[in-house]
C-alpha positions as CSV (number, residue, x, y, z in Angstrom):
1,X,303.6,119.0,42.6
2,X,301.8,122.0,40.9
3,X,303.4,125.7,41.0
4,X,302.1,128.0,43.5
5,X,301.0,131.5,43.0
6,X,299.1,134.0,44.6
7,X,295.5,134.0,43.5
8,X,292.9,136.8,43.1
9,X,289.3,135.5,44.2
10,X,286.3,137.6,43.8
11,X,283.3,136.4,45.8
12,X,279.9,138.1,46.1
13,X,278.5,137.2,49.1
14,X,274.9,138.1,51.4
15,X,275.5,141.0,53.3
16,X,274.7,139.0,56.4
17,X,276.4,139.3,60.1
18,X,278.8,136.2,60.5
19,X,279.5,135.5,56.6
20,X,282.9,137.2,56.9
21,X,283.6,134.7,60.1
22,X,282.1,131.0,57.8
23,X,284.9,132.5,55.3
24,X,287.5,133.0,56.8
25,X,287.2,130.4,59.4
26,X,286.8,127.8,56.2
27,X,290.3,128.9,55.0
28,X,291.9,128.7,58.8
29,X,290.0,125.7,59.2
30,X,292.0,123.9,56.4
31,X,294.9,125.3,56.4
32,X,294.3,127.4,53.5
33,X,296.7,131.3,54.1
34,X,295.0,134.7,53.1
35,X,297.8,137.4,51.9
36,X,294.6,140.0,51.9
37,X,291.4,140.3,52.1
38,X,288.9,143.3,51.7
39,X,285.2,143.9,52.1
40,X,282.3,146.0,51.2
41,X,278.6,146.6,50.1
42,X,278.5,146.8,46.1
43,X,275.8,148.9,44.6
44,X,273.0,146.2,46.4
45,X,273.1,147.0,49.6
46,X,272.2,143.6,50.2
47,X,275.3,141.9,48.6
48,X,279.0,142.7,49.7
49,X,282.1,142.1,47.5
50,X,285.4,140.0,49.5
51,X,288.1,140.1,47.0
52,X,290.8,137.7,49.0
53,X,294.0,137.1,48.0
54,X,295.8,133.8,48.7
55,X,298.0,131.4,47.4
56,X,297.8,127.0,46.3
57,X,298.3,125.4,43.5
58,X,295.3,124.1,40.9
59,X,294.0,121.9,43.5
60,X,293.8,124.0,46.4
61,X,291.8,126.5,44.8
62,X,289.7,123.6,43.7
63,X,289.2,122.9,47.4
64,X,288.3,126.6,48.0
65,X,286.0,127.1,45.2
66,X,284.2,123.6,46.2
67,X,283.9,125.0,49.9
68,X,283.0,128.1,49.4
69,X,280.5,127.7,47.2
70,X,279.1,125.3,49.7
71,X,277.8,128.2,52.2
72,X,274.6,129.1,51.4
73,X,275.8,133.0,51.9
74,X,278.0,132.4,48.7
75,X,276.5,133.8,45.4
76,X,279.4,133.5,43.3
77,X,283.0,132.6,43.3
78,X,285.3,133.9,40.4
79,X,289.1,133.0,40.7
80,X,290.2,136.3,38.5
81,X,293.8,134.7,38.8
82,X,295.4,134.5,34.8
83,X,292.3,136.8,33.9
84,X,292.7,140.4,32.6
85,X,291.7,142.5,35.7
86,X,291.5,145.7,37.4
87,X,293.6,145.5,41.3
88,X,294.0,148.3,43.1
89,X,295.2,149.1,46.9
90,X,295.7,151.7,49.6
91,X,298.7,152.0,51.4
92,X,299.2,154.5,54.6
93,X,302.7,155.1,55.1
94,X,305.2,157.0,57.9
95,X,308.4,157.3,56.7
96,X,311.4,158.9,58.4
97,X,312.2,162.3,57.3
98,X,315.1,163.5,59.8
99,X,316.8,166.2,57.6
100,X,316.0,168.4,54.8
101,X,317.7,166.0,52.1
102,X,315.9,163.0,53.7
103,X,312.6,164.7,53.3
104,X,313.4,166.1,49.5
105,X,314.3,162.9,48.7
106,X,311.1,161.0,50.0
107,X,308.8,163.8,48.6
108,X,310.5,163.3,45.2
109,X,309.8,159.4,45.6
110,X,306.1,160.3,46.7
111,X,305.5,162.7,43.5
112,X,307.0,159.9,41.3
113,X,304.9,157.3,42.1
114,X,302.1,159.5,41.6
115,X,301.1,159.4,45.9
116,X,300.2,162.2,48.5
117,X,301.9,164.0,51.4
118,X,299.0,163.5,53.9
119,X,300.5,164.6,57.1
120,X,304.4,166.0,58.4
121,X,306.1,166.4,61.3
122,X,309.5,167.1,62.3
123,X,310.7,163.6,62.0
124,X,308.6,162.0,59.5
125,X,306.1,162.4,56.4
126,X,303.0,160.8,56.3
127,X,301.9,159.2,52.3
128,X,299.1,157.8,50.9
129,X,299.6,155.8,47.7
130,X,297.5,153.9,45.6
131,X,297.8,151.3,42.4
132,X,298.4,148.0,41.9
133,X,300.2,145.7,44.4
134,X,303.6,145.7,43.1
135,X,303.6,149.4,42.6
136,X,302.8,149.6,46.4
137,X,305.4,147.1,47.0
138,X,308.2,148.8,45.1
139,X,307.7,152.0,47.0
140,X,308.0,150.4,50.1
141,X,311.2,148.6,49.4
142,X,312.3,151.9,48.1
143,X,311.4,154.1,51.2
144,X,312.8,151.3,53.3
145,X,316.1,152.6,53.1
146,X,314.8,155.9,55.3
147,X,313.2,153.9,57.8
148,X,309.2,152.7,57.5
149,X,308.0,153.9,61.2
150,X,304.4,152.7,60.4
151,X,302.7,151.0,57.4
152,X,299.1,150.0,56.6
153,X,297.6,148.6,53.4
154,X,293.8,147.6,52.4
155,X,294.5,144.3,50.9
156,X,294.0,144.3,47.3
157,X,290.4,145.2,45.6
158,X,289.6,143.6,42.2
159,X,287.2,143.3,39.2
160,X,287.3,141.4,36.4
161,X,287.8,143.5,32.9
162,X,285.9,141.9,29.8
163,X,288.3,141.3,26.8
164,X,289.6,143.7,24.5
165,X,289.2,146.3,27.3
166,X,291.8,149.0,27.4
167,X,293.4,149.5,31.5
168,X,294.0,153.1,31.4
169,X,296.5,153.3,34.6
């Protein structure tokens, strides 16, 4: 039996109503688990970008690739997984903040992973962070320890990088 691994898979798509629904309802159909997915226009108004996130081993992003490639909404499917490429993601997070040392310790968490304060209250701060997945996963499992009231994150957005390409941050 093959490993299995999360897998980054860029598709460009028509920017038609229902596309969204064929796509995901051909992973849910089979079986097939999105960690994240995100959508939007590219620079063609015409043509939207889904970068979904999901994990298999070889032969169940065989499957994928086959069937989504298949709808006739599909222009391209690139599995970015093992490539060099640029991943980025939002995260929104309320974190509890009860006392002074609480909230000097969170804001010095916040400014070291390079995020923002975006809104405070008595109780809790409010930060926005962005970067890679695991960056966004660290500070999480970090801030855990004061109490996550509320978290939301975009799902991961990705394009490929052409060799020899320097990734700045």
């Amino acid at each position: 039996m093959g490993t299995v691994e999360l897998h980054t898979i860029s598709v460009l798509v028509e920017n038609k109503f229902g596309v969204l629904a064929r796509v995901a309802g051909l992973f849910s159909g089979r079986g097939y688990n999105i960690k994240s997915l995100t959508v939007n226009e590219t620079d063609k108004p015409n043509v939207s970008k889904m970068t979904i996130v999901t994990t298999g081993d070889e032969a169940v992003l065989e499957q994928i690739d086959k069937q989504l490639n298949k709808l006739v909404e599909v222009l391209s499917v690139e599995d970015l997984t093992g490539s060099k490429f640029i991943e980025r993601e939002l995260a929104l997070i309320k974190v509890n903040a009860n006392n002074a040392e609480q909230r000097s310790q969170v804001i010095q968490l916040v400014e070291v992973f390079g995020g923002k304060i975006v809104s405070v209250n008595e109780n809790e701060l409010g930060v926005e962070l962005a970067g890679r997945s695991e960056k966004i996963d660290n500070f999480i499992s970090l801030v855990n320890d004061f109490g996550v009231v509320e978290l939301a994150r975009s799902g991961r957005v990705a394009i490929s990088r052409k060799p020899g390409a320097t990734q700045i941050a």
